[in-house]
N, C-alpha and C positions, 0 to 999 in steps of 0.2 A: 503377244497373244493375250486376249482379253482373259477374265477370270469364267467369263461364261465359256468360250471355246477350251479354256483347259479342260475343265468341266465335264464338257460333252468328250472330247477326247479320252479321260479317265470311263468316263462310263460306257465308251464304244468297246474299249482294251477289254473292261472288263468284260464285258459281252463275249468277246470271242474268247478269252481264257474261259468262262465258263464251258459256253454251247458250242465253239468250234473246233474239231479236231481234224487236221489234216495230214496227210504225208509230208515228210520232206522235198520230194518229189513236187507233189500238187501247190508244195508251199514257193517249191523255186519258181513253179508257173506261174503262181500270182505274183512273186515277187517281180520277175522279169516283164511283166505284162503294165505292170504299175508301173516301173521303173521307164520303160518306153515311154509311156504319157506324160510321164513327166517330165521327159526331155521335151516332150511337145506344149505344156504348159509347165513352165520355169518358174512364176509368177503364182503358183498356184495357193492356196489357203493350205497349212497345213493339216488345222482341221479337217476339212473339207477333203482331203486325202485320205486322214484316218478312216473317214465314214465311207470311203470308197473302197477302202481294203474290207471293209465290214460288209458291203453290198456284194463282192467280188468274189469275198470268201464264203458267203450264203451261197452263190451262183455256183460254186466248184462244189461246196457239198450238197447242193440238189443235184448235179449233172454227174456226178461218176458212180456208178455202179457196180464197181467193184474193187476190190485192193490191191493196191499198185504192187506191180511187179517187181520182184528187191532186186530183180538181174537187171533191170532197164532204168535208165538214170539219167537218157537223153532227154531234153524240152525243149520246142520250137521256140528260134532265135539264137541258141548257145549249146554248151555241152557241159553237161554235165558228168565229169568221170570217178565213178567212186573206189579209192585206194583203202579198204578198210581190212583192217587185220583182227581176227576172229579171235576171240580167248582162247579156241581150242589149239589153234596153230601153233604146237610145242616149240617147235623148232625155228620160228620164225625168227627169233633172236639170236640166230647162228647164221642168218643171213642179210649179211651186211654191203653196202653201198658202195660194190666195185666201179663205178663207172669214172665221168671225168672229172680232173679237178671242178672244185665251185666254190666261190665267192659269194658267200651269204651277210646280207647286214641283219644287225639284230637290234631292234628296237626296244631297250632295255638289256638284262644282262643273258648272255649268249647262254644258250645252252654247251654241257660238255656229250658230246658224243665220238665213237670208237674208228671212226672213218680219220687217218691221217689226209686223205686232199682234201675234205672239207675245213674251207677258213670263214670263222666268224668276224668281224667285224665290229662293235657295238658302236651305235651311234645313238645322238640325242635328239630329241627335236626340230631343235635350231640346223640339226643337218638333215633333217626331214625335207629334203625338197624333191621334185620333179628332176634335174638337173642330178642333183648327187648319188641320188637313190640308182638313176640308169647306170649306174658305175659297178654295179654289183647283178651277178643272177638271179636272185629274189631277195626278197624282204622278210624275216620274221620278226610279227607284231609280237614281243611277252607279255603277259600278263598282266603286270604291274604296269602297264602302256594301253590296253586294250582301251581303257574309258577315253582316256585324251585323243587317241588315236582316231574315235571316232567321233571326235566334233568336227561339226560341218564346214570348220575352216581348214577344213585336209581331205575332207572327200573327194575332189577333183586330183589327190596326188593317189589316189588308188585308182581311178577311170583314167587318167590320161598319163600313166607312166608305159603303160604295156608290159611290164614286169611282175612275175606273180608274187603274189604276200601271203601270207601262212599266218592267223592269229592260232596263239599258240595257248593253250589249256583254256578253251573257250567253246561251250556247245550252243552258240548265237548265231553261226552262221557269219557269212560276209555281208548279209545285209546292214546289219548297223554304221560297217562302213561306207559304204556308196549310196544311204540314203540321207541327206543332211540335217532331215528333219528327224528323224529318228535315236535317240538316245540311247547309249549302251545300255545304261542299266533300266529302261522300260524293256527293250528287247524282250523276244518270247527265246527261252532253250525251243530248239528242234525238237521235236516231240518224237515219245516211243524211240530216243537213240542218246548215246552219254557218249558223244563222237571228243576227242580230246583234239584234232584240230580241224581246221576248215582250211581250203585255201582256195584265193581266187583271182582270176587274170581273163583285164582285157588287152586280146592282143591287137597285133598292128593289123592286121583285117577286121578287126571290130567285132571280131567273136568273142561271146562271152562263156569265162569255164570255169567249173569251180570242182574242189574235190574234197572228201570226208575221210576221215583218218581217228580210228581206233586203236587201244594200246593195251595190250595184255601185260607188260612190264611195268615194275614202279619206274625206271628209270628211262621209259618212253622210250627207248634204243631204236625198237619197230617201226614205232611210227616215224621218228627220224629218217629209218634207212628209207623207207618209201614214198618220204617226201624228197628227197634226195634224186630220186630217182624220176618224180614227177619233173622234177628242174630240169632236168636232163633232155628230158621226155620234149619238154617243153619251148626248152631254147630257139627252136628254127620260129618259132612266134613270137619273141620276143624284140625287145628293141636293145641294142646294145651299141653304148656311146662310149664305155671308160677302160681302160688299162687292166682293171679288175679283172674283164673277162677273160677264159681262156680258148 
C-alpha cells in the first residue's frame, strides 16, 4: 500500500470516529453487507474498501430513523443472537453450566472456570489449523492472541472451519477476524457497549451468527457459563471431525 492510500485510509477512519456513530446492530449490517462484496470482488483495493465503508456508513445514518430495538438482534443474511448478562442479574453467578460435556481449545492460556465437564485444551499457533481446530467444540481466542489471531493469514481458519470462536476480553467484535484487511488494533470498540466477549460461527449451511457477552463478575464465571451454553446450543451447526467430541 502506497504512502498516499495509507493516508487517505487514516483520514477516512478518522472521519467516521469523529462524525459516525452507529449501533452495533446497524454496524453488523454494514459489516455483513461489505463482507458479501467482497467475496465478489477478492482482488479489491483495500483502500478503496475503507472509502466504501465510509460511503455505506453515511447511507445507514441518513436512512434510519429511529433507535434500534435492544430486543431485536437479527440482520438479513445471518443471525445475530445476543447472550448478555446484565450487572443487575445478582444471582446470575449461582447459575452455572449444567449441560454436556465440551471440548474447548484455547488460543493462549485457558481460562479457570467452575464447570467440571468443561475441558480446555491450550494450543499454539502452529496448531492453529482448519484440520485441528475441527477436533474440539469451539475455539477460544485469549487475549494475549487477539492481535496475531487476526492477521490475514488465518482469516480463512475462522470462515471455513464451521466451528464457533469466542475472542475473549475483547469489545472489537469478530470483524477483525474475518476481515484480512483490517487490523486488530485500527479496529473500532462497539460502540455505546463494554461487551467482554464476542463470538462467532460460520456454519455448515453458510449462515452467519455471532453473539455478545457481558460480565458482572471479576472472574467472568457468567459469561463463561453462557457461552458454554451457546456451544451447546450450537453443535447441530457445526462440523465435527475429531475424537474430542462428545
Amino acid at each position: 500500500m502506497s504512502r498516499f492510500e495509507n493516508e487517505l485510509k487514516k483520514e477516512v477512519n478518522n472521519f467516521l470516529e469523529k462524525n459516525i456513530q452507529f449501533s452495533h446492530r446497524e454496524g453488523e449490517q454494514l459489516r455483513f453487507k461489505i463482507n458479501q462484496q467482497k467475496k465478489r470482488f477478492v482482488k479489491a483495493n483495500p483502500v478503496y474498501l475503507t472509502v466504501l465503508v465510509a460511503a455505506a456508513s453515511l447511507l445507514i445514518l441518513l436512512s434510519y430513523t429511529f433507535v434500534e430495538d435492544n430486543n431485536s438482534n437479527i440482520f438479513t443474511g445471518s443471525e445475530t443472537v445476543k447472550d448478555s448478562i446484565g450487572i443487575n442479574q445478582q444471582n446470575q453467578n449461582e447459575t452455572l453450566y449444567k449441560g454436556k460435556e465440551l471440548v474447548i481449545a484455547a488460543l493462549g492460556d485457558a481460562p479457570e472456570v467452575e464447570e467440571k465437564q468443561i475441558t480446555f485444551q491450550e494450543i499454539n499457533f502452529e496448531e492453529f489449523t482448519v484440520k485441528k481446530i475441527r477436533n474440539f467444540d469451539a475455539v477460544f481466542i485469549m487475549n494475549e492472541s487477539l492481535s496475531v489471531a487476526a492477521e490475514k493469514r488465518y482469516t480463512h481458519i475462522f470462515t471455513d472451519s464451521n466451528i464457533p470462536f469466542f475472542f475473549i476480553d475483547s469489545n472489537k467484535g469478530a470483524y477483525p477476524f474475518i476481515d484480512e484487511n483490517l487490523e486488530y488494533d485500527e479496529a473500532r470498540e462497539i460502540p455505546y457497549h463494554d461487551y467482554y466477549a464476542t463470538g462467532y460461527l460460520l456454519t455448515i449451511e453458510d449462515e452467519e451468527m455471532t453473539w455478545t457477552y457481558e460480565s458482572s463478575k471479576k472472574d467472568n464465571q457468567d459469561a463463561f457459563s453462557t457461552i458454554f451454553q451457546t456451544i451447546e446450543n450450537a453443535l447441530p451447526k457445526t462440523v465435527h471431525t475429531g475424537v474430542l467430541n462428545k
